[in-house]
C-alpha positions in Angstrom: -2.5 90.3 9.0 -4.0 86.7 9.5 -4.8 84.5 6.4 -8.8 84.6 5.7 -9.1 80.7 7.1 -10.7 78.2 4.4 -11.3 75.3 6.1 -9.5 72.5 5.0 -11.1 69.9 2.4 -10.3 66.6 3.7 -9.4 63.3 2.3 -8.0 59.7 1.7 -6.7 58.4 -1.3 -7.4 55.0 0.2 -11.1 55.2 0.0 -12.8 52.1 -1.9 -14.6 53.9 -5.7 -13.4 54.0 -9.6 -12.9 58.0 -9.0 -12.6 60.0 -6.2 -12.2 64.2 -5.6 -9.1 65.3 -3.2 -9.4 69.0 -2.9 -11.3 69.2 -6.3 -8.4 66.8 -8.4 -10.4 63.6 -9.6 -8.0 60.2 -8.6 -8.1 57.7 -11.1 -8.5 54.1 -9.7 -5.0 54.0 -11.8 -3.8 56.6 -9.6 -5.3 54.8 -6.6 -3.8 51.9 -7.4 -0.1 52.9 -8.2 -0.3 54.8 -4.8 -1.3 51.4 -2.9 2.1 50.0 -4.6 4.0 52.4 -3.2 2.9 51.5 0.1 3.3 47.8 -0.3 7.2 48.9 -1.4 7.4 51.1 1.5 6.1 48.1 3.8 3.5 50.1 4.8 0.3 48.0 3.2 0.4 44.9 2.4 -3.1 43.7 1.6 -4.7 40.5 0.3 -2.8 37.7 3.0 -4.6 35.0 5.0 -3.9 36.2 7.9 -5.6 39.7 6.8 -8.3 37.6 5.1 -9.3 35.8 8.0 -10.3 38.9 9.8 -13.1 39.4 7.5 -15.6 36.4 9.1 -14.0 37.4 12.8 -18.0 37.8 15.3 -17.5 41.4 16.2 -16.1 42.6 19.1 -13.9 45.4 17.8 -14.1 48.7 19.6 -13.5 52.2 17.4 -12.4 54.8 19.1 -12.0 57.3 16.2 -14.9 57.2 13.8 -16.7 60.0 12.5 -21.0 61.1 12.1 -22.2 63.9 9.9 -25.6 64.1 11.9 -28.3 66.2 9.3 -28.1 69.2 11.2 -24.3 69.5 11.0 -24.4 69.1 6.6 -26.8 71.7 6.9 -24.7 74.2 8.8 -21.6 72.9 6.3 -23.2 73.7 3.4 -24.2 77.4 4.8 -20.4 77.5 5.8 -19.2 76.8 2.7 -17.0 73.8 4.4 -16.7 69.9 4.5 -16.3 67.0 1.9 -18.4 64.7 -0.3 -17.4 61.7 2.2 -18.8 63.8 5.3 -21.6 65.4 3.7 -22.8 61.6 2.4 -21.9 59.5 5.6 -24.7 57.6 6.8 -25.7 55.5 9.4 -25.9 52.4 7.6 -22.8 52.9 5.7 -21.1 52.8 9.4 -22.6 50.0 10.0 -21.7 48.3 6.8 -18.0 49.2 6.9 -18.3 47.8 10.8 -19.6 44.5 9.8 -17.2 43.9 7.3 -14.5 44.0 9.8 -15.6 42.6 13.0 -16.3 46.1 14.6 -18.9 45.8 17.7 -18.9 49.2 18.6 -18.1 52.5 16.9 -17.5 55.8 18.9 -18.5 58.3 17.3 -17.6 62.0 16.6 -17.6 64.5 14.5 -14.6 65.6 12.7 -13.4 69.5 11.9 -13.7 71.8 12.3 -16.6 70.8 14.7 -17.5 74.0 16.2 -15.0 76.0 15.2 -16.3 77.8 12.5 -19.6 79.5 14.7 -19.9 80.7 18.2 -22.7 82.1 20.7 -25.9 80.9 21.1 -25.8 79.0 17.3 -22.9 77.2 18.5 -24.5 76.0 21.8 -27.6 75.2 19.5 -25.7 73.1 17.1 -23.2 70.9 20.0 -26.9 70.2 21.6 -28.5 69.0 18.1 -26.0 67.2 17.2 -25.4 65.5 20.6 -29.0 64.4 20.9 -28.7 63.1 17.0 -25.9 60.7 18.4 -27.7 59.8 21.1 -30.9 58.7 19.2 -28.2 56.8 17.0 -26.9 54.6 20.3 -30.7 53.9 20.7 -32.0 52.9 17.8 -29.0 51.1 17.6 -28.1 48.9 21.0 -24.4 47.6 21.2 -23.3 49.2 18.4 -22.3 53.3 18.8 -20.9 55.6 21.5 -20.3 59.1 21.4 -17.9 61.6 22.2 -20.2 64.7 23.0 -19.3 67.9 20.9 -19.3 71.0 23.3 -18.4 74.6 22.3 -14.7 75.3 23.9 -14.0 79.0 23.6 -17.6 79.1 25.1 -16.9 78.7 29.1 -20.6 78.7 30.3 -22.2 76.7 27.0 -19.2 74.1 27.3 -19.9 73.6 31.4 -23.6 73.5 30.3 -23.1 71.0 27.8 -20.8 69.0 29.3 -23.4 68.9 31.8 -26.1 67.4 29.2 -24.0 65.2 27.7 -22.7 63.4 30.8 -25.6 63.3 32.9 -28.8 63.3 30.8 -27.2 61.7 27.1 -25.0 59.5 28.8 -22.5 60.3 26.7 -18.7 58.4 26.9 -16.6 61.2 26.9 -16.2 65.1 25.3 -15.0 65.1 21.8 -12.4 68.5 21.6 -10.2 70.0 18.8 -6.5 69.7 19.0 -6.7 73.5 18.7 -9.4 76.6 18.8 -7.6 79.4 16.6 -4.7 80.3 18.0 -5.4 78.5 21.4 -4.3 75.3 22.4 -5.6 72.8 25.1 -3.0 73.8 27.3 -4.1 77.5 27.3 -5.6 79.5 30.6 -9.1 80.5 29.1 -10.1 76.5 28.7 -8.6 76.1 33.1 -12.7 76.3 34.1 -13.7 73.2 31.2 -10.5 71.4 32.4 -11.2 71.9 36.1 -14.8 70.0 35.5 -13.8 67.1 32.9 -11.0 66.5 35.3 -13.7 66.1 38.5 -16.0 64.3 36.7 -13.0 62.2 35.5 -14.1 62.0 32.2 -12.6 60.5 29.1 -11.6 63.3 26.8 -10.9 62.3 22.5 -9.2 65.0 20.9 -9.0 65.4 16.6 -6.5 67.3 15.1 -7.5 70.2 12.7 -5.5 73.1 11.8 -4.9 76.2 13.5 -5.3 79.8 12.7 -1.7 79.6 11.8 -1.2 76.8 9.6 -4.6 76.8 7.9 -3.3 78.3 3.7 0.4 78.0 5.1 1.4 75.3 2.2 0.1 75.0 -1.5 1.1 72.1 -2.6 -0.2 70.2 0.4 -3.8 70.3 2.4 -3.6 70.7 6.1 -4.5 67.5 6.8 -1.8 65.7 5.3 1.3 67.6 7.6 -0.8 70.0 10.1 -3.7 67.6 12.0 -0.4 65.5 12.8 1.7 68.2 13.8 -1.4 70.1 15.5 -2.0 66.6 17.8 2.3 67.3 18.9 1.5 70.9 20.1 -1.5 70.2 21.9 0.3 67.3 23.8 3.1 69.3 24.7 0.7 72.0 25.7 -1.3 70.4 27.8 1.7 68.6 29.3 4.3 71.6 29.8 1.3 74.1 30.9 1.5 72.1 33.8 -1.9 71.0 33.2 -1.0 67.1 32.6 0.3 67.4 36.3 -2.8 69.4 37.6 -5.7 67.4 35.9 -4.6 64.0 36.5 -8.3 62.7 36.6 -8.8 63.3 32.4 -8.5 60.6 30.5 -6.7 62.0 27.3 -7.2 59.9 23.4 -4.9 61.4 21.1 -5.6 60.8 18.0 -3.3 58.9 15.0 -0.6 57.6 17.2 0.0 60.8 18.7 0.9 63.0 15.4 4.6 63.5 15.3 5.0 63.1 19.2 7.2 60.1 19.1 9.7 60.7 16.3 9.8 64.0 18.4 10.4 62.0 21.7 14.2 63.7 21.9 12.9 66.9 22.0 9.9 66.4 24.4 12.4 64.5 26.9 14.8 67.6 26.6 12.6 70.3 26.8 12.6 70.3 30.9 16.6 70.7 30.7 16.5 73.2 27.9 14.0 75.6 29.5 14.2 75.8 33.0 10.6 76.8 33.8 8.9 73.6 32.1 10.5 71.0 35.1 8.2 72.3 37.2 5.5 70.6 34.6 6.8 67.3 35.0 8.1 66.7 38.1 8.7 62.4 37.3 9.6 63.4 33.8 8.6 64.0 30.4 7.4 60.6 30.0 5.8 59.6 32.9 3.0 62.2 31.6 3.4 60.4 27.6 2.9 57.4 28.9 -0.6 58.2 31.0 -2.5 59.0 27.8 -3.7 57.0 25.1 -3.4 57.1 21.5 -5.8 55.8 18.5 -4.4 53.7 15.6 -6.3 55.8 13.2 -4.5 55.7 9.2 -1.0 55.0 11.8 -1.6 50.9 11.5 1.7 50.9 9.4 5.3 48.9 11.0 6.7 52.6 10.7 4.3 54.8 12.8 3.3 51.6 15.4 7.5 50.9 15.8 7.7 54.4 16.6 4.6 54.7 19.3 5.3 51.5 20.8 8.8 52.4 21.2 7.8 54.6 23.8 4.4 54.2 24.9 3.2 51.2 26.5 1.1 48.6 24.5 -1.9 49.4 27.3 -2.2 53.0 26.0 -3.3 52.2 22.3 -6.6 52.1 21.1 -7.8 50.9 18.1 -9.2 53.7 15.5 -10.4 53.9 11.8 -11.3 57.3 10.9 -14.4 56.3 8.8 -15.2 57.4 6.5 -12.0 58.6 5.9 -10.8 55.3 5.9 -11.9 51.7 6.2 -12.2 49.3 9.3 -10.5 46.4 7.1 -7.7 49.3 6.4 -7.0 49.2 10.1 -7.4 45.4 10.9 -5.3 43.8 8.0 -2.8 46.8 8.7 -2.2 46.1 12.4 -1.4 42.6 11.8 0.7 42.9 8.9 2.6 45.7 10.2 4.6 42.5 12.3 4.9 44.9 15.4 2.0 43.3 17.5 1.2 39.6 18.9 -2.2 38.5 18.7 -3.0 38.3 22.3 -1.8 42.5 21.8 -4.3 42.8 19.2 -7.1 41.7 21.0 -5.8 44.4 24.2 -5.5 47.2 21.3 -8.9 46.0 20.0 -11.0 45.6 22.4 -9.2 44.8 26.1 -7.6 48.5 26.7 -11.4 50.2 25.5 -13.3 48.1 27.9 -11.5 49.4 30.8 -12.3 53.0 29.8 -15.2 52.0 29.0 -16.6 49.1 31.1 -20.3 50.0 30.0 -19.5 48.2 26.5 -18.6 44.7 28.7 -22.4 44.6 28.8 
């Protein structure tokens, strides 16, 4: 018998405050700060040098692939579910902005995070991707130069996500479809979603995926929250199921964003590589390889601008395939820009290709 799902309370102990609550435990700015020296030993942060400094007066002309909205009608529907955080329940336009400024970011993309739709369905699912499309929308006007959006559309839905794609696309000018690493027990590889693929792969449409947990995973561990082991490990097997379903091969025309350097894809890379000689059915799926397919999509930098987890990525993947990505309000814009230069993994001609370069040419309209 399946778990009851409680969807997962996420959070950052990296978030600026005196206090803050992970999964109901109040973090001392003590605590905080103890943690942010175990970093710095791990040479994964390293905050306060020039170079990092100097990003603070860059002009902007960052591009954020992975940030996150909480439009009103989405806290509304959280609060009745019984779901979401005090940092997605309290997001704000202006706070966007704010954290933007501070770090030279021109242009946020935005989404919203999980479980997006997961937790309704029918016609109060199609209501809430359209009210919440149109709220992000509205945002990109009232606000020229400064937001995108990856549309929200409701995937176990066939007829209501081919509607909405519809909507999104042609009427809201949308940038792309915003989708869930996972939908239950389904991932984006699976038969039922072949009609949704079949259109975002005609319209050749830029498709950001966010991890969240699956049916499976959801209370599997108590002494750690799903986002800190699952959304990582959820991103890894809806990559290899999109890629040995065949449907990498089939839908060449989608644009895939994975999301936080591709989860635990690349210190998986062995596995991936070996899977076509292991099971004799998957070399079908990739007929130039394993990689060949890796190296097509792109990956965010979101709470990944470490030397470990860029090392690992750019080990494999090619430096034109990464995006840059905060996950505000999860985590700062600074966080991201001091990290990726201190890290010692990128030059700065790199840097400007990860932060801007790469997301023009999937997005020319922001060249504008």
């Amino acid at each position: 018998m399946r778990n009851q799902r409680h969807w997962p309370v996420r959070g950052c102990a990296c978030c600026d405050g005196n206090t803050l609550s992970l999964t109901g435990t109040a973090l001392s700015r003590r605590h905080f700060m103890a943690g942010a020296g175990a970093l710095a030993a791990a040479g994964l942060a390293r905050p306060g040098s020039a170079a990092a400094q100097a990003t603070l007066t860059d002009k902007p002309h960052r591009i954020d692939v992975h940030h996150h909205l909480s439009p009103p009608t989405y806290i509304v529907a959280s609060n009745a579910g019984n779901f979401g955080d005090a940092l997605m329940k309290n997001w704000t336009p202006e706070k966007s902005l704010a954290d933007m400024d501070r770090a030279g970011v021109e242009v946020a993309i935005l989404s919203v995070t999980t479980p997006a739709l997961s937790f309704t369905s029918g016609e109060a699912a199609r209501k809430l991707a359209r009210e919440c499309n149109d709220y992000a929308a509205k945002l990109r006007a009232d606000h020229p130069g400064r937001f995108g959006s990856f549309a929200m559309i409701p995937l176990t839905d066939t007829d209501g996500s081919l509607q909405e794609i519809a909507y999104a696309l042609d009427t809201l000018k949308a940038d792309g479809i915003g989708l869930m690493t996972s939908y239950g027990d389904k991932w984006l590889g699976d038969p039922s979603f072949l009609p949704v693929m079949e259109e975002l792969n005609r319209r050749k449409a830029l498709v950001y995926t966010h991890p969240t947990a699956p049916d499976c995973c959801v209370n599997l561990m108590k002494t750690a929250q799903p986002v800190m082991i699952e959304f990582g490990t959820d991103t890894t097997r809806t990559i290899a199921d999109i890629v040995f379903s065949g449907n990498a091969q089939k839908f060449r025309d989608i644009r895939w964003i994975f999301s936080h350097a591709g989860g635990t894809m690349p210190f998986l890379i062995e596995r991936f590589v070996r899977n076509p000689l292991l099971v004799p059915n998957a070399k079908a799926t990739v007929p130039e390889g394993t990689l060949a397919e890796l190296k097509r999509f792109y990956y965010d930098t979101a709470q990944t601008s470490n030397k470990a987890a860029m090392s690992a990525l750019t080990a494999i993947i090619p430096l034109s395939q990464i995006l840059f990505g905060t996950d505000f309000p999860y985590r700062t814009s600074i966080d991201h820009v001091k990290g990726l230069r201190e890290c010692g993994v990128f030059t700065d001609a790199q840097l400007a290709d990860i932060e801007r370069g790469t997301a023009l040419k999937l997005l020319p309209r922001l060249a504008s």
